[in-house]
N, C-alpha and C positions, 0 to 999 in steps of 0.2 A: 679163211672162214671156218675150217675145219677147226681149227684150235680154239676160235674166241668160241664156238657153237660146246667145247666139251664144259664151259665154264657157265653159259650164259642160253637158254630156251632156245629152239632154231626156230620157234615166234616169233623172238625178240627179236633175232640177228635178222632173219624175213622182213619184220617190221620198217627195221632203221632200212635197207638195202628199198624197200619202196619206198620210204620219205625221202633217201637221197638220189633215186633214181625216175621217178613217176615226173614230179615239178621240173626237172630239168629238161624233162624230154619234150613237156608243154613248150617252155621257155626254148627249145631248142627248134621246135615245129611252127613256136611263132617268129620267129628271128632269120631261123633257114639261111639263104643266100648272105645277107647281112653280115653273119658274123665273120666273115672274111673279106668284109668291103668297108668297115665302119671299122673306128678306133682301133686297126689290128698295129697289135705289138712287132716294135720294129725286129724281135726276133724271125719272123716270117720271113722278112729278106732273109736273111742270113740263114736260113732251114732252107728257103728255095737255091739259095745258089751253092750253098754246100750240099745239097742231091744232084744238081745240074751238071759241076761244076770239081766239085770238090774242095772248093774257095770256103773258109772262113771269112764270110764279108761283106758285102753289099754288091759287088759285081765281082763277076769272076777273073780270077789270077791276082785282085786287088784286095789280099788280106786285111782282117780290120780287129780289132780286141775294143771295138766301140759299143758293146753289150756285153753284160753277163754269160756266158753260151750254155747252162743248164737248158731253159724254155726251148731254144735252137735247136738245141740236140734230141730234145723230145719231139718236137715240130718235122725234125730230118727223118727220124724213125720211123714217123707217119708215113711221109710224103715219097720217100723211099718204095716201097713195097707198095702200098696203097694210094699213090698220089692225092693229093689236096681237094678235097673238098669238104664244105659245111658239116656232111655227114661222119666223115671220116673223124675230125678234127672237134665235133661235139658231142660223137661216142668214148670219145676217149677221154677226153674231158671229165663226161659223164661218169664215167669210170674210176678216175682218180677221186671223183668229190664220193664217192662210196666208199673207197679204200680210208678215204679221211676218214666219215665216218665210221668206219669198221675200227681204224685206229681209235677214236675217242671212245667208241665202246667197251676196249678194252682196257684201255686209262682206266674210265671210270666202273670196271668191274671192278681192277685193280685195288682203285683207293675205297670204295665203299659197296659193291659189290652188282650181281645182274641188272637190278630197276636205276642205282646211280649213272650205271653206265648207260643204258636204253636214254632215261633223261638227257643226258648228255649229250648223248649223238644226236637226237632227236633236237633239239634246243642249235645242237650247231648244225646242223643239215639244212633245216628249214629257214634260218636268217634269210630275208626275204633280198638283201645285196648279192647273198652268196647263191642264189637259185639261178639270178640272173647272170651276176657277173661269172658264174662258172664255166658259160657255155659259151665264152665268145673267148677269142686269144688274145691271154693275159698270162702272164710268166706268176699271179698267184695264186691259180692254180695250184702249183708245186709247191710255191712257200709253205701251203695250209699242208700237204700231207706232209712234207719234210719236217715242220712245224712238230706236227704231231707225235711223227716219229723219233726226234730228238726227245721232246718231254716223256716218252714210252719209256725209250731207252736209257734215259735219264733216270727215271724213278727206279726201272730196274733194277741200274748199275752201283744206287747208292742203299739199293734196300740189300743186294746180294754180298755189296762190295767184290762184285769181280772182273778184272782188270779186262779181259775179254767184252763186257760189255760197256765199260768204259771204253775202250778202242771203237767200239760200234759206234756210241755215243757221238766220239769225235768225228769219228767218219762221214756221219749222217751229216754233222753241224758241217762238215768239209762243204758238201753236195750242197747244203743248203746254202752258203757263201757265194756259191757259183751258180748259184738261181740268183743270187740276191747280195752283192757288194756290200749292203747295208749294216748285214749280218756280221760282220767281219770279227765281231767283238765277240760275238756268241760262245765260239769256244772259251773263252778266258772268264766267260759268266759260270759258262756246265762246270768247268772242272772243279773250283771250290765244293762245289753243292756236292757232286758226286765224290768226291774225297774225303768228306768234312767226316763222316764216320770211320771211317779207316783209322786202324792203328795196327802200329806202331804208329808215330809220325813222317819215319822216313819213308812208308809204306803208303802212305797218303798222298804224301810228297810225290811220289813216283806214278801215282796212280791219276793226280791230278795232270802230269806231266804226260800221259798216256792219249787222255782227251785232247790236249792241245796240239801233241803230235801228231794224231793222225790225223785232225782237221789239215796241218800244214800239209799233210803226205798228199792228202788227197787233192789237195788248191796247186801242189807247189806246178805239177805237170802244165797246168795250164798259164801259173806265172811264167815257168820257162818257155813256153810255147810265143808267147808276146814278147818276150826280151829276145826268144832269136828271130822269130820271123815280124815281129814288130819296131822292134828297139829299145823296150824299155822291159822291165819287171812288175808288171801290174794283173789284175785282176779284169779290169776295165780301164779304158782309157778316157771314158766319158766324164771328164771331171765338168764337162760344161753345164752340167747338169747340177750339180753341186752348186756350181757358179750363179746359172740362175734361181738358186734358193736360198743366196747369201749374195744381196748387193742392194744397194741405196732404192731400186727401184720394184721391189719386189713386194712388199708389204702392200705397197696401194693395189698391186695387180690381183695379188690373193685377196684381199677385203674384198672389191667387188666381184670376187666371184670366179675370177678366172683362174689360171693354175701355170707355174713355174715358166711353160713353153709360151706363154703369155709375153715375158718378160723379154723389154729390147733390144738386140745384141747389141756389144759395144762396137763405136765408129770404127770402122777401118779392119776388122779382122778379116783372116779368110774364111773361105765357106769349109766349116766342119764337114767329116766324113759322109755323111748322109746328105746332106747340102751337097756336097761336090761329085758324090754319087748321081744322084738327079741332073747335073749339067753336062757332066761327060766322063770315058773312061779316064783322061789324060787330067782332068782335073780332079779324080781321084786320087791317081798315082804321085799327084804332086804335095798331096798331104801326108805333112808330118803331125802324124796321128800323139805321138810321144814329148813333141813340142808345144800342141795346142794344149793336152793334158798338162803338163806344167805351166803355161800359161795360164790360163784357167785357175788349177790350184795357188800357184802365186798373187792373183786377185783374189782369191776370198779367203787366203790369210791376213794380205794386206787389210781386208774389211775388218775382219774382225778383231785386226790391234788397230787401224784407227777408226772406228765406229762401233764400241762395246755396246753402245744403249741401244744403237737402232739392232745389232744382233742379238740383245736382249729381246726387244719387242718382237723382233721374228720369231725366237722360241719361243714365247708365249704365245702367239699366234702358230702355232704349226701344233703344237700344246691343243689349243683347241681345235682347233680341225682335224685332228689325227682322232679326238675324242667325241669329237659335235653325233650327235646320233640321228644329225640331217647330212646332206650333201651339201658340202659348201663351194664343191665349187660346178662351176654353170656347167663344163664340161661333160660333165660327168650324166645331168640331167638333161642333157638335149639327149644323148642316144638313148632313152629308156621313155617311151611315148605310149599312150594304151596302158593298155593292165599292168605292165610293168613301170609305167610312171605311177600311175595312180597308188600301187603298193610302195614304190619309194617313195614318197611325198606324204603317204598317211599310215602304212600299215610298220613302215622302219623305223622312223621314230619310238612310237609306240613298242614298236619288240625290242629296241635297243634301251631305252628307260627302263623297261622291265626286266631287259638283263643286267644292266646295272645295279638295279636296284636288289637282284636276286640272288647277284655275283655277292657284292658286299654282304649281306647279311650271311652267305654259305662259306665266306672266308674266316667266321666265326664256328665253324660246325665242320667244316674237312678239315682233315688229318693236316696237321702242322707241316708234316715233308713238301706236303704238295703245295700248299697255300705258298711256303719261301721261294719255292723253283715258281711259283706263280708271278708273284713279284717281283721276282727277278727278273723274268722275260716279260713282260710286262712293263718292268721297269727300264730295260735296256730300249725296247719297239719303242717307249716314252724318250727319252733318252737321243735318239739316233732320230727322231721327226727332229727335234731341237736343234740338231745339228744340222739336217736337211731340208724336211718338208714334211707336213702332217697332210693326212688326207682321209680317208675314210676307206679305201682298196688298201693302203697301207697298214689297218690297225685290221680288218677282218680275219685274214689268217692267223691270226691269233685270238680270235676272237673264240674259238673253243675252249680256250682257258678261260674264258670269264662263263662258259658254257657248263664246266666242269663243275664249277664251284657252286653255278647258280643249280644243277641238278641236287647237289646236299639240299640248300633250302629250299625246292621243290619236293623234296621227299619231306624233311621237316614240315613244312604246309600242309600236304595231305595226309601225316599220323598227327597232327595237332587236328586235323580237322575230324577225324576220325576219333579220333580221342572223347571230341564235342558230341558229336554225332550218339555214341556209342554213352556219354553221359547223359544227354539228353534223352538219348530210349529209358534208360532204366529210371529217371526220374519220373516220366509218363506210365511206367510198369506199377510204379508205388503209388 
């Protein structure tokens, strides 16, 4: 805080620190008990039995790589020292969606200076998804501040050209991999962008090489960790997840409304890790966690060389859902009832339109460097629904880069309006 405060009014930084901390704590004093009994992310398991335990997994001694373990590991930190509760677990929260905004504040001092960046944070703080969804456990949380920090350290790396913060660069995108599988591509997106000025060539070359390596450095520890006490070399082993967002019966499930875990498993398998977690220790231990994961990926290759069209129509549907600036799917809107339904249902829309519409016309008027790393992450998040699933928790942590952009043309709005204002005095002068 000290640092963004020598660039930026400690007003301002004040400012943004009560827009992202005041609405959360409402949202956190209405919900209370709730947010640890309602939709909690199956990292929870896996945070409770690796404090209990010391178990990676769903019961203890029964290791599992059936999640990401970023969220888990943030979850175990809690729970650890300060054991689990609502309170624990939605100050902290609360905490990181400030650090985010602390990050987008300095992005955008960065590209256009104190007010772009105040805009900014303020525009991404207040999305009326992210107020609520911040305070309950959800692993994106993390994506948004890792989000941020990659694009921080990204513009840094490519305005300084220095290989030191391209390694940070990588590093951050490692972290951010292991919140989120999805991301897997990320580094291979950063490193062009951040190299693309460098010269010599073979300097660039190497410097692009520098982000990619240390995303590896940082992921590898945890692929080796699954290959020896798991069996395979993987990240996650949840390809079933995949599975149901790529098969013949899935499209009808997301049209009306439902979502992925909707979709009905195939005749005859066994009960997945968490499934078999729930029936007993011994039917835990009986799963091969590295068999079902190929399994699993073997059907939804098979899908998609022989059923191109219907994997067509699910990218374009995941396309729009990943973009809808409603909720599409019913899940999502049963746990959000009272004040918090009534804002998704009328006040999101509405501020998701307007950041669209605010994003586009400011990718005409910010700086070119940022606008490309925009659409590149942007285009990748597009990109990787197509391949998986669109939703609307999926496209949010990145929704501060359409925040960034729409801050230019909210500064453009008010010296245009100013502009009027100040013509219109002087013609009433005359």
């Amino acid at each position: 805080m000290g640092r963004i405060a020598q660039r930026i009014p400690r007003a301002a930084v004040l400012l943004v620190a009560a827009a992202a901390a005041l609405p959360r704590l409402v949202a956190l004093g209405i919900e209370r008990e709730e947010i640890l009994e309602e939709y909690v992310e199956k990292s929870d398991t896996f945070a409770r039995t690796l404090v209990a335990s010391g178990t990676f997994g769903f019961l203890p001694d029964v290791p599992s790589a059936y999640t990401q373990p970023l969220y888990a590991w943030f979850l175990a930190a809690l729970y650890w020292p300060l054991d689990r509760s609502w309170v624990v677990v939605g100050l902290a929260q609360i905490a990181i969606a400030v650090a985010t905004a602390f990050v987008v504040l300095d992005i955008g001092a960065r590209l256009g200076g104190a007010r772009i960046g105040v805009l900014a944070a303020l525009v991404t703080t207040l999305h009326p998804y992210a107020v609520w969804h911040d305070v309950h456990v959800n692993r994106e949380i993390l994506d948004g501040l890792l989000a941020a920090l990659v694009v921080l350290l990204a513009l840094m790396a490519a305005e300084s050209r220095s290989r030191w913060l391209a390694l940070a660069t990588g590093a951050v995108a490692g972290l951010a991999i292991l919140g989120n599988a999805r991301l897997v591509l990320l580094p291979l997106v950063l490193a062009p962008y951040v190299a693309w000025r460098v010269l010599p060539r073979g300097r660039a070359v190497a410097t692009a090489l520098v982000v990619v390596l240390s995303a590896v450095l940082v992921v590898t520890p945890w692929v080796v960790r699954n290959d020896v006490v798991i069996g395979c070399p993987t990240i996650t082993t949840d390809t079933r997840a995949l599975w149901k967002a790529n098969n013949p019966a899935t499209y009808d499930v997301l049209a009306r409304g439902g979502w992925i875990d909707d979709v009905p498993d195939p005749p005859g398998v066994p009960p997945w890790p968490e499934r078999a977690a729930a029936i007993s220790v011994e039917a835990a231990r009986a799963v091969d966690e590295c068999a079902q994961a190929a399994f699993y990926r073997d059907d939804v290759f098979d899908f998609w060389r022989d059923e191109p069209g219907e994997k067509a129509r699910l990218a374009v549907q995941a396309v729009g859902m990943l973009w809808s600036p409603v909720l599409s799917v019913a899940a999502d809107e049963s746990g959000q009832q009272g004040l918090a339904g009534f804002a998704q249902r009328t006040v999101e829309p509405v501020y998701v339109v307007l950041l669209y519409l605010l994003a586009l016309w400011g990718a005409f008027i910010a700086p070119g460097r940022f606008v490309v790393l925009a659409a590149l992450l942007l285009g990748l998040n597009t990109v990787m629904a197509m391949v998986f699933a669109g939703t609307v928790r999926y496209r949010v942590p990145w929704d501060f880069v359409l925040a960034l952009l729409a801050a230019f043309a909210l500064e453009r709005a008010w010296l245009l309006l100013r502009e009027r204002r100040a013509g219109a005095s002087a013609s009433a002068a005359r």
